[in-house]
Biopython code that builds the backbone (N, CA, C, O; Angstrom):
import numpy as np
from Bio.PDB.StructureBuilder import StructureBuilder

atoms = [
    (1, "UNK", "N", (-14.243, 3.967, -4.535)),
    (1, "UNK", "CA", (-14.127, 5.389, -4.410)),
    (1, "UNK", "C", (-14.308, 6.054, -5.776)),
    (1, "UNK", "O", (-15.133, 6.915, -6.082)),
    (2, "UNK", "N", (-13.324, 5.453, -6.569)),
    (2, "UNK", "CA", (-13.997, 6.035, -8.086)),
    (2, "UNK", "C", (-15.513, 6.334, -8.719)),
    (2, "UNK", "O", (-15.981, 7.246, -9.400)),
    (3, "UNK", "N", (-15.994, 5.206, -8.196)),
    (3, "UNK", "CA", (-17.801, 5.028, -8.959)),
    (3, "UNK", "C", (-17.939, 5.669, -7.506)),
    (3, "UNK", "O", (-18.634, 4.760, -7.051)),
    (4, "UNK", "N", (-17.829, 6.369, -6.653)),
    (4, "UNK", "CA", (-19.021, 7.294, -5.702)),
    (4, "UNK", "C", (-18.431, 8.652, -6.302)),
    (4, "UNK", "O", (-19.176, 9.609, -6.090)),
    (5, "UNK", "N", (-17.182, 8.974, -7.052)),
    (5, "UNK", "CA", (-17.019, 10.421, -7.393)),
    (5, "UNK", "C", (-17.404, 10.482, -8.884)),
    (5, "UNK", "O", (-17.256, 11.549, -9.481)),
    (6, "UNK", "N", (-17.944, 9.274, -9.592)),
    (6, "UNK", "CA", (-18.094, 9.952, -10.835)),
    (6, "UNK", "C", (-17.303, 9.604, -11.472)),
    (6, "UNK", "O", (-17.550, 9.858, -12.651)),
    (7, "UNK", "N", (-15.677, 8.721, -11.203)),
    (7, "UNK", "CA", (-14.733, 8.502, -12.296)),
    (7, "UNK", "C", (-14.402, 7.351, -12.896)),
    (7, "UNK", "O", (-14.444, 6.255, -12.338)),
    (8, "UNK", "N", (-14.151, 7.498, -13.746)),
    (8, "UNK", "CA", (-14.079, 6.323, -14.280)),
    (8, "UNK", "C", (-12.439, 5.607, -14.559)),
    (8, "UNK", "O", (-12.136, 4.460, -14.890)),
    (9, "UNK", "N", (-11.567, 6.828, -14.267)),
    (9, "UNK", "CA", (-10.237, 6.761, -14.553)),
    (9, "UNK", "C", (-9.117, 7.454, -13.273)),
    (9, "UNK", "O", (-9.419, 8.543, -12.785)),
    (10, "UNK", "N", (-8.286, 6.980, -12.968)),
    (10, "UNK", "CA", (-7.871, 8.018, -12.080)),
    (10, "UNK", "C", (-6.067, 7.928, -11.669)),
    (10, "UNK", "O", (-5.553, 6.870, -11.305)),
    (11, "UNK", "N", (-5.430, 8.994, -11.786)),
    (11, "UNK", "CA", (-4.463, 8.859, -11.339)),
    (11, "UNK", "C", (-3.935, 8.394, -9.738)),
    (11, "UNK", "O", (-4.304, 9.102, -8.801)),
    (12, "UNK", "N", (-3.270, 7.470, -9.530)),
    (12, "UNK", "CA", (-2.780, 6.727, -7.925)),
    (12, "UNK", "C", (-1.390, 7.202, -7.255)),
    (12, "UNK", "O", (-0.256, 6.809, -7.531)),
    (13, "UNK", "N", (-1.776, 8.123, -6.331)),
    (13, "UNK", "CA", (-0.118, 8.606, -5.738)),
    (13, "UNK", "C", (-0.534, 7.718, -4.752)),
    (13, "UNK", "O", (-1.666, 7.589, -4.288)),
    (14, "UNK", "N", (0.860, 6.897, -4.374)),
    (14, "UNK", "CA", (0.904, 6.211, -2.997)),
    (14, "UNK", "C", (2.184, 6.506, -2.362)),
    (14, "UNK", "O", (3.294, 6.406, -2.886)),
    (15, "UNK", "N", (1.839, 6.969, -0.892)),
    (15, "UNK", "CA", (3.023, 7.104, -0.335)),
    (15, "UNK", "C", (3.495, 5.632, 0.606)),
    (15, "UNK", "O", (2.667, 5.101, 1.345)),
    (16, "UNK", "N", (4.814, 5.118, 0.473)),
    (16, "UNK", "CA", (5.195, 4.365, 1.384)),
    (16, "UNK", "C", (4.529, 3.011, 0.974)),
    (16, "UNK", "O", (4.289, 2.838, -0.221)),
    (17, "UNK", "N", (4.287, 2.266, 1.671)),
    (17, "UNK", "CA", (3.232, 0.781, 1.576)),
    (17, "UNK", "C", (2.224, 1.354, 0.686)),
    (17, "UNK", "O", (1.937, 0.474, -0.125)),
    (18, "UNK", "N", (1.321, 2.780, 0.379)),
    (18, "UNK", "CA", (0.512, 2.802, -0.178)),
    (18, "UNK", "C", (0.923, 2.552, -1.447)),
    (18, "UNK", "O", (0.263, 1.909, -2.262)),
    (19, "UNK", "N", (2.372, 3.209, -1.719)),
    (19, "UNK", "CA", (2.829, 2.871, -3.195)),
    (19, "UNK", "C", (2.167, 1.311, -4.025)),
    (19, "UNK", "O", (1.564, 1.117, -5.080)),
    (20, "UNK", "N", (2.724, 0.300, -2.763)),
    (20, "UNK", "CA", (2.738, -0.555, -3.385)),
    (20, "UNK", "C", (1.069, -1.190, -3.589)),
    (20, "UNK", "O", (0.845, -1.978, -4.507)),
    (21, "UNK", "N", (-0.116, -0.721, -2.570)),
    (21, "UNK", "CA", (-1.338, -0.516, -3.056)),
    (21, "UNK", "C", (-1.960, 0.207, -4.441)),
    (21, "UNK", "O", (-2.974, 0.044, -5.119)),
    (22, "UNK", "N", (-1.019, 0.923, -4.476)),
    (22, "UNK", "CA", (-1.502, 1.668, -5.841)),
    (22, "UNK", "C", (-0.990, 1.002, -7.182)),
    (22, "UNK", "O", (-1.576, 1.318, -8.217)),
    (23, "UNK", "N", (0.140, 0.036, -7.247)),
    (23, "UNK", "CA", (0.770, -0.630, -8.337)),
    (23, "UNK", "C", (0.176, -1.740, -8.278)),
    (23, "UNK", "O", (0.125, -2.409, -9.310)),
    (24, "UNK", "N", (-0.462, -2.260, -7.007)),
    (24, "UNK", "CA", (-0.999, -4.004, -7.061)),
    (24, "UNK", "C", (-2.390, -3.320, -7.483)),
    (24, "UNK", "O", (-2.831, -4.063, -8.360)),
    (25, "UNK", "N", (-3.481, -2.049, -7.245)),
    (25, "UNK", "CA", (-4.565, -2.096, -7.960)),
    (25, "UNK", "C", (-4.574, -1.756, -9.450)),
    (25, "UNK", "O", (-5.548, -1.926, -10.184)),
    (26, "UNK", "N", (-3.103, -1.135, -9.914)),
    (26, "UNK", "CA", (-3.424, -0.498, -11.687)),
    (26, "UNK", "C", (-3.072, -1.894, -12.040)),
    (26, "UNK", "O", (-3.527, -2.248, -13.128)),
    (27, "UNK", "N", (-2.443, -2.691, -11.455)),
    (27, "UNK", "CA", (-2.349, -4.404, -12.301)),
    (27, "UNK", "C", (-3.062, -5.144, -12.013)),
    (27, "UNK", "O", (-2.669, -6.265, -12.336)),
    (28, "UNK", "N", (-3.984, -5.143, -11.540)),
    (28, "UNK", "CA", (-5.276, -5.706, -11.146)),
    (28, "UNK", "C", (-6.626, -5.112, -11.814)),
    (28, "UNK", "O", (-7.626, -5.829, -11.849)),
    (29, "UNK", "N", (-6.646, -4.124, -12.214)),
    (29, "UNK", "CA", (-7.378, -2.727, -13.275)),
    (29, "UNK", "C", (-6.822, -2.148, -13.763)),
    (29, "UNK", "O", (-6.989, -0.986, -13.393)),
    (30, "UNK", "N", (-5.970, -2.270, -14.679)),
    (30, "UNK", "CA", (-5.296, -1.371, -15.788)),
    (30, "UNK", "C", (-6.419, -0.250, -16.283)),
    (30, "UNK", "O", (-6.315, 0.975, -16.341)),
    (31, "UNK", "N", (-7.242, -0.897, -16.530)),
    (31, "UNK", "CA", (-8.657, 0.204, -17.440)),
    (31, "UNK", "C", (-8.983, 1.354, -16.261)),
    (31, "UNK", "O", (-9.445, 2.433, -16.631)),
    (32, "UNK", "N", (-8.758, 1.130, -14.968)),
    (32, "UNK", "CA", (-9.449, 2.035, -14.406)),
    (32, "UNK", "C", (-7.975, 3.257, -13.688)),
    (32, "UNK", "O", (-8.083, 4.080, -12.780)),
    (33, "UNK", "N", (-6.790, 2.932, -14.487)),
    (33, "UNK", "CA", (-5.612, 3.825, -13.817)),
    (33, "UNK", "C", (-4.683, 4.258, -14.987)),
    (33, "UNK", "O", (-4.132, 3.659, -15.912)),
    (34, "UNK", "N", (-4.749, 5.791, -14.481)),
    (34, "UNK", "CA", (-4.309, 6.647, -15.959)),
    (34, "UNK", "C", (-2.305, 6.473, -15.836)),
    (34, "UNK", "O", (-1.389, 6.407, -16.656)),
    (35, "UNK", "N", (-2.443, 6.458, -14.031)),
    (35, "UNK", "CA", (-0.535, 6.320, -14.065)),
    (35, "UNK", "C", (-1.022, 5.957, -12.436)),
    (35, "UNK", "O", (-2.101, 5.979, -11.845)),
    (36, "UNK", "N", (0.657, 5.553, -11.993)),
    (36, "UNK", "CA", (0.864, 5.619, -10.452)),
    (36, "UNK", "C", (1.938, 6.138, -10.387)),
    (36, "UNK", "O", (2.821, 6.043, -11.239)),
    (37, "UNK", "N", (2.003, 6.922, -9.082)),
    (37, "UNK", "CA", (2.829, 7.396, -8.824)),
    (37, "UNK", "C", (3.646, 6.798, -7.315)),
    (37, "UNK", "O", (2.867, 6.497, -6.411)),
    (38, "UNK", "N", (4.591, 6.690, -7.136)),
    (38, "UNK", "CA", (4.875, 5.628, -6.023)),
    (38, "UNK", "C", (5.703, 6.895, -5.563)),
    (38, "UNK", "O", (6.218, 7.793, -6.230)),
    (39, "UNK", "N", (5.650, 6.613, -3.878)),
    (39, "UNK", "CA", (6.695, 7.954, -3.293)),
    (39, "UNK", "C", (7.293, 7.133, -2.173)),
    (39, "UNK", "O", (6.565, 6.393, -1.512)),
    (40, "UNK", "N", (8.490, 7.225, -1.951)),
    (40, "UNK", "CA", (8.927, 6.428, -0.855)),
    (40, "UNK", "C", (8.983, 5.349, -0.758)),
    (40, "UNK", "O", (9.274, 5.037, 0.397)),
    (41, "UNK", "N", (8.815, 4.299, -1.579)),
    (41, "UNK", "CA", (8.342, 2.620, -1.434)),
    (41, "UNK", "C", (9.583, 2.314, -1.778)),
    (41, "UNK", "O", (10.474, 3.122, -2.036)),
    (42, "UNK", "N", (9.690, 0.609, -1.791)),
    (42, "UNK", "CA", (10.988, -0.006, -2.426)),
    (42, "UNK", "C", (10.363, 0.031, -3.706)),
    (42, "UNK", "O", (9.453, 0.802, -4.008)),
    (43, "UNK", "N", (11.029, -1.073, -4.663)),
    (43, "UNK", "CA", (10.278, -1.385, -6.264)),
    (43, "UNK", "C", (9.093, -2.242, -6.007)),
    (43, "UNK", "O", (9.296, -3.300, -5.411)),
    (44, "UNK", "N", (8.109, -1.996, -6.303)),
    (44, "UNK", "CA", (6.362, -2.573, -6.110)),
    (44, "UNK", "C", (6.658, -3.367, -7.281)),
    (44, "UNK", "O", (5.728, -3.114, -8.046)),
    (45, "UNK", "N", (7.248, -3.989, -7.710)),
    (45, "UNK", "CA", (7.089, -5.307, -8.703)),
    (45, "UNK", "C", (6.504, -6.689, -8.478)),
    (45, "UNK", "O", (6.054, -6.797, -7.337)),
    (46, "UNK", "N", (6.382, -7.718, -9.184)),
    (46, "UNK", "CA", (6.424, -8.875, -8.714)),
    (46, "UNK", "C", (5.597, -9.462, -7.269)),
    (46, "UNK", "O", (5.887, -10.516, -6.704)),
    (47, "UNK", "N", (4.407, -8.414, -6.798)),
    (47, "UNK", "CA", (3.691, -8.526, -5.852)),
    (47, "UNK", "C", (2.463, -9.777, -6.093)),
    (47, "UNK", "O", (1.999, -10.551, -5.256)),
    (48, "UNK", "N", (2.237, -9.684, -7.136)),
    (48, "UNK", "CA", (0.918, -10.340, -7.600)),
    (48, "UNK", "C", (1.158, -12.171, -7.246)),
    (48, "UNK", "O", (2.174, -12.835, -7.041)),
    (49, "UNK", "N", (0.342, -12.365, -7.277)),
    (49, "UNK", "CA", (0.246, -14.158, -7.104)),
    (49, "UNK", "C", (0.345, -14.675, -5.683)),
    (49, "UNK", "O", (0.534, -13.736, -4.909)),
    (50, "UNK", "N", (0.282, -15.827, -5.091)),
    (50, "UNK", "CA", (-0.354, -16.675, -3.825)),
    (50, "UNK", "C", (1.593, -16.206, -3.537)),
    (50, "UNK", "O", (1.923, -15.206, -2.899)),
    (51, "UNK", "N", (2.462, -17.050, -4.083)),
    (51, "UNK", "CA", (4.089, -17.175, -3.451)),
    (51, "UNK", "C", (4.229, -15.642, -3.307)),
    (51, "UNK", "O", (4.695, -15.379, -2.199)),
    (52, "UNK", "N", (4.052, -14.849, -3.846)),
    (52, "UNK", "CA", (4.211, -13.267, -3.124)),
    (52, "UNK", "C", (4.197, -12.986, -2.504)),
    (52, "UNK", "O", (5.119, -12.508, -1.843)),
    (53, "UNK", "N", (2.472, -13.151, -2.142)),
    (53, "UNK", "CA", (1.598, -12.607, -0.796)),
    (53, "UNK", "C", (1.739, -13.573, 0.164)),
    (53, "UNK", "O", (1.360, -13.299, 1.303)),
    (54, "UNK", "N", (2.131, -14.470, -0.030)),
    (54, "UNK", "CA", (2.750, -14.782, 0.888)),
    (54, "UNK", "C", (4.498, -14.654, 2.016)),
    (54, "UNK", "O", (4.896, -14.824, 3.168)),
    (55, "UNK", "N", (5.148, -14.107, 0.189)),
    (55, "UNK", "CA", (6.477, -13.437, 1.105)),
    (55, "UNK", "C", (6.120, -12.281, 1.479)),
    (55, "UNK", "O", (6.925, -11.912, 2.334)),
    (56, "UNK", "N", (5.307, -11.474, 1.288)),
    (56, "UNK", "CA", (5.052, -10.301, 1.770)),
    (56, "UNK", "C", (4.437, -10.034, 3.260)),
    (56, "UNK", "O", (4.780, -9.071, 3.945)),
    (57, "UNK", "N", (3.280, -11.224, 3.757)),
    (57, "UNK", "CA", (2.852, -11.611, 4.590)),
    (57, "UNK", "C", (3.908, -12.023, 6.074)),
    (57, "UNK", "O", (4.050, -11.505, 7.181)),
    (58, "UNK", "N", (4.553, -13.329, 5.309)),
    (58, "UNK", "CA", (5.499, -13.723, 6.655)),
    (58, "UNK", "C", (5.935, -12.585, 7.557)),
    (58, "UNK", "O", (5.896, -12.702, 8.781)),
    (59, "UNK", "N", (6.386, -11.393, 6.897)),
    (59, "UNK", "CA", (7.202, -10.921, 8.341)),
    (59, "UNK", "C", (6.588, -10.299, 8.997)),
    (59, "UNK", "O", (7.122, -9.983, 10.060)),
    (60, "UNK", "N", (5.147, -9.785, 8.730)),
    (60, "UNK", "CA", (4.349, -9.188, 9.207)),
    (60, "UNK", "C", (3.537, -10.106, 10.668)),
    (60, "UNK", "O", (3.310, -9.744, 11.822)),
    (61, "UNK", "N", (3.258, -11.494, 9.877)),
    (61, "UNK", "CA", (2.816, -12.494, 11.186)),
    (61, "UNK", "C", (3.931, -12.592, 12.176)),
    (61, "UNK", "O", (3.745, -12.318, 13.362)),
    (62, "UNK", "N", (5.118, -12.990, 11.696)),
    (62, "UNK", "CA", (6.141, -13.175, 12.803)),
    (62, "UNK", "C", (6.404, -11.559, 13.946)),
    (62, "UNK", "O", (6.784, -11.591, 15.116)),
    (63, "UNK", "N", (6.029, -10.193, 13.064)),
    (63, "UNK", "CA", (6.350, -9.292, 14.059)),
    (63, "UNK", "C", (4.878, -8.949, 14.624)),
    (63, "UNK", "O", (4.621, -7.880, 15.179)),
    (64, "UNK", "N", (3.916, -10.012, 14.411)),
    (64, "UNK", "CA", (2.720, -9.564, 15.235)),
    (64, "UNK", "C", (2.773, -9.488, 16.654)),
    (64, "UNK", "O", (2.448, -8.432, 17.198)),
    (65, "UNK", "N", (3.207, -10.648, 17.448)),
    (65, "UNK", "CA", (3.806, -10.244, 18.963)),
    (65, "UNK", "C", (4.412, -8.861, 19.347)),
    (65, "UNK", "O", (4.231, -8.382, 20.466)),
    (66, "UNK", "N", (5.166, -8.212, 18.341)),
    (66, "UNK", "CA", (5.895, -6.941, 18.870)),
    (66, "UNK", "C", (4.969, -6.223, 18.794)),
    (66, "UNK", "O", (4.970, -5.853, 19.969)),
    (67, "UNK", "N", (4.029, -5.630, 18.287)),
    (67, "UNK", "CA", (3.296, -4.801, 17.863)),
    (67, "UNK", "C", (2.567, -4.121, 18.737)),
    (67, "UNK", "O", (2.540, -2.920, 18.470)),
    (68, "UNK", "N", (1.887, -4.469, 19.801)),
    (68, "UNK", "CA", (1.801, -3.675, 21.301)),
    (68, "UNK", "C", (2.651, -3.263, 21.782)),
    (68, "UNK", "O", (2.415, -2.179, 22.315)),
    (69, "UNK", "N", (3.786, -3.670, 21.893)),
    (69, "UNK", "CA", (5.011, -3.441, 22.413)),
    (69, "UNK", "C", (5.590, -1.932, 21.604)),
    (69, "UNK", "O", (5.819, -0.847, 22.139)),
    (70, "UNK", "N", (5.708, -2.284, 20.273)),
    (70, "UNK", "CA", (6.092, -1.300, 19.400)),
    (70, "UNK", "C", (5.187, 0.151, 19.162)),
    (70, "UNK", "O", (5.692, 1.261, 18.997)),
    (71, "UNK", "N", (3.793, -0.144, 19.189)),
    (71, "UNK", "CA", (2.420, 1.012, 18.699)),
    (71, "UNK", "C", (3.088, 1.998, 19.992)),
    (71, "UNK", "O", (4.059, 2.678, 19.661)),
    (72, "UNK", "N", (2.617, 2.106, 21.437)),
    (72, "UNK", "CA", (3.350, 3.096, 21.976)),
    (72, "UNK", "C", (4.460, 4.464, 21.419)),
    (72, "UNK", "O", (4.394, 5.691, 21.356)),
    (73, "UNK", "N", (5.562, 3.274, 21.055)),
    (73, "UNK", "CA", (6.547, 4.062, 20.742)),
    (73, "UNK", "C", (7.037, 4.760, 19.275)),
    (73, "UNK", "O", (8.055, 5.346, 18.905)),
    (74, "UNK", "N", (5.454, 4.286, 18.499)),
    (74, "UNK", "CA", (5.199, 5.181, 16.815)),
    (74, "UNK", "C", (6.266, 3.966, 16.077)),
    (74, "UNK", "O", (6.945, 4.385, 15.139)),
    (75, "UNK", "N", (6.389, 2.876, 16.365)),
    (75, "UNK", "CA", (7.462, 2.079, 15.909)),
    (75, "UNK", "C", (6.839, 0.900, 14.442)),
    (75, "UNK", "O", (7.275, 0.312, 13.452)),
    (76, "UNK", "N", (5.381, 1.160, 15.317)),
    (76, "UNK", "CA", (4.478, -0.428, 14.473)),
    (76, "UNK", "C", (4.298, 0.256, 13.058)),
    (76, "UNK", "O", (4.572, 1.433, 12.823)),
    (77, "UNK", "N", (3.868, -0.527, 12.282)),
    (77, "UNK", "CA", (3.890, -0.642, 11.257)),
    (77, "UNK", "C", (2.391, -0.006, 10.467)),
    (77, "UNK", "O", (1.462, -0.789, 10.664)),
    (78, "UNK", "N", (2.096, 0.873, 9.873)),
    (78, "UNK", "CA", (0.892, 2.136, 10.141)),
    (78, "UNK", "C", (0.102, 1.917, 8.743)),
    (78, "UNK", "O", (0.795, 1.737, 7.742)),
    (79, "UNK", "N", (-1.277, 1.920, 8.619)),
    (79, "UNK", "CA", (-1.846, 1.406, 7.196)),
    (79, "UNK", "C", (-2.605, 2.717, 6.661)),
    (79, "UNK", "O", (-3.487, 2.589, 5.811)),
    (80, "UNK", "N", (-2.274, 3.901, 7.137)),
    (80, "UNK", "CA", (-2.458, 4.747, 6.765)),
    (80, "UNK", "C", (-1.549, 6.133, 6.694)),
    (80, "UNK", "O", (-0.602, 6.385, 7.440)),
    (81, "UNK", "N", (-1.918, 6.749, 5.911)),
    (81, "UNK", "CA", (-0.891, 8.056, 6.032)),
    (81, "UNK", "C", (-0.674, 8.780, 7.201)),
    (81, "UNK", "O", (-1.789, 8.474, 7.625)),
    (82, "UNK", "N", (-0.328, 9.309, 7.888)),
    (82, "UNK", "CA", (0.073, 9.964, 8.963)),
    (82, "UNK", "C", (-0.945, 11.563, 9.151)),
    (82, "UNK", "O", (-0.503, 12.070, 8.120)),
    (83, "UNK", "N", (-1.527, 12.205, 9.474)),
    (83, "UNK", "CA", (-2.208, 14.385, 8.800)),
    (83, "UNK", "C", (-0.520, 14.606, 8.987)),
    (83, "UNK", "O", (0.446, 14.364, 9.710)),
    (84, "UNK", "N", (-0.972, 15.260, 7.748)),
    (84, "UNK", "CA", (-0.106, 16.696, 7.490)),
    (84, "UNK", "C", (-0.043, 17.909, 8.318)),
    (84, "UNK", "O", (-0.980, 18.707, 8.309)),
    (85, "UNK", "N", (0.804, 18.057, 8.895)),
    (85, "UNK", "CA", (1.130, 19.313, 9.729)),
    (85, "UNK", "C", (1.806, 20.385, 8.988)),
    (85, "UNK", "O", (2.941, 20.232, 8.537)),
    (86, "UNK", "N", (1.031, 21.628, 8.834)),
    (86, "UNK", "CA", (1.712, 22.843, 8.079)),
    (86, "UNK", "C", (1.806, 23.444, 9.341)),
    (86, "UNK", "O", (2.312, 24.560, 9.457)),
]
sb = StructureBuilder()
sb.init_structure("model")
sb.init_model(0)
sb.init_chain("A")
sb.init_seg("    ")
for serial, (resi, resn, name, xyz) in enumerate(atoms, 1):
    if name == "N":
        sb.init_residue(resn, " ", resi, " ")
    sb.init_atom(name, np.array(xyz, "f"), 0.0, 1.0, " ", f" {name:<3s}", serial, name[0])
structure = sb.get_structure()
């Protein structure tokens, strides 16, 4: 997204899970992130490496069965921001 607008640098607000997208890409590209801003997340630390992503992973496979069950009722677990309603 950066190289189709032209930037070369860019500030990262992430809300929620995005937080922690926005702290695993400025430590993965430091050069290309001026700050992050995290809103709502737990602490995005210590994400990086195989034993991480993998604790990060497990509970997500184990609640894959619920997840039809849950989407209905706005319950599942959402990889995007929600629109803004003014």
């Amino acid at each position: 997204m950066l190289a189709a607008r032209g930037m070369q640098r860019a500030r990262l607000v992430g809300p929620s899970y995005g937080a922690l997208v926005a702290v695993h890409f400025a430590d993965r590209h430091p050069d290309r992130v001026l700050g992050v801003v995290s809103v709502d997340s737990a602490q995005p630390y210590g994400i990086t490496g195989e034993e991480s992503r993998e604790r990060i992973r497990r509970p997500f496979r184990q609640a894959r069965p619920l997840m039809p069950l849950l989407r209905p009722l706005g319950m599942s677990a959402r990889m995007s921001t929600p629109p803004i309603r003014t």
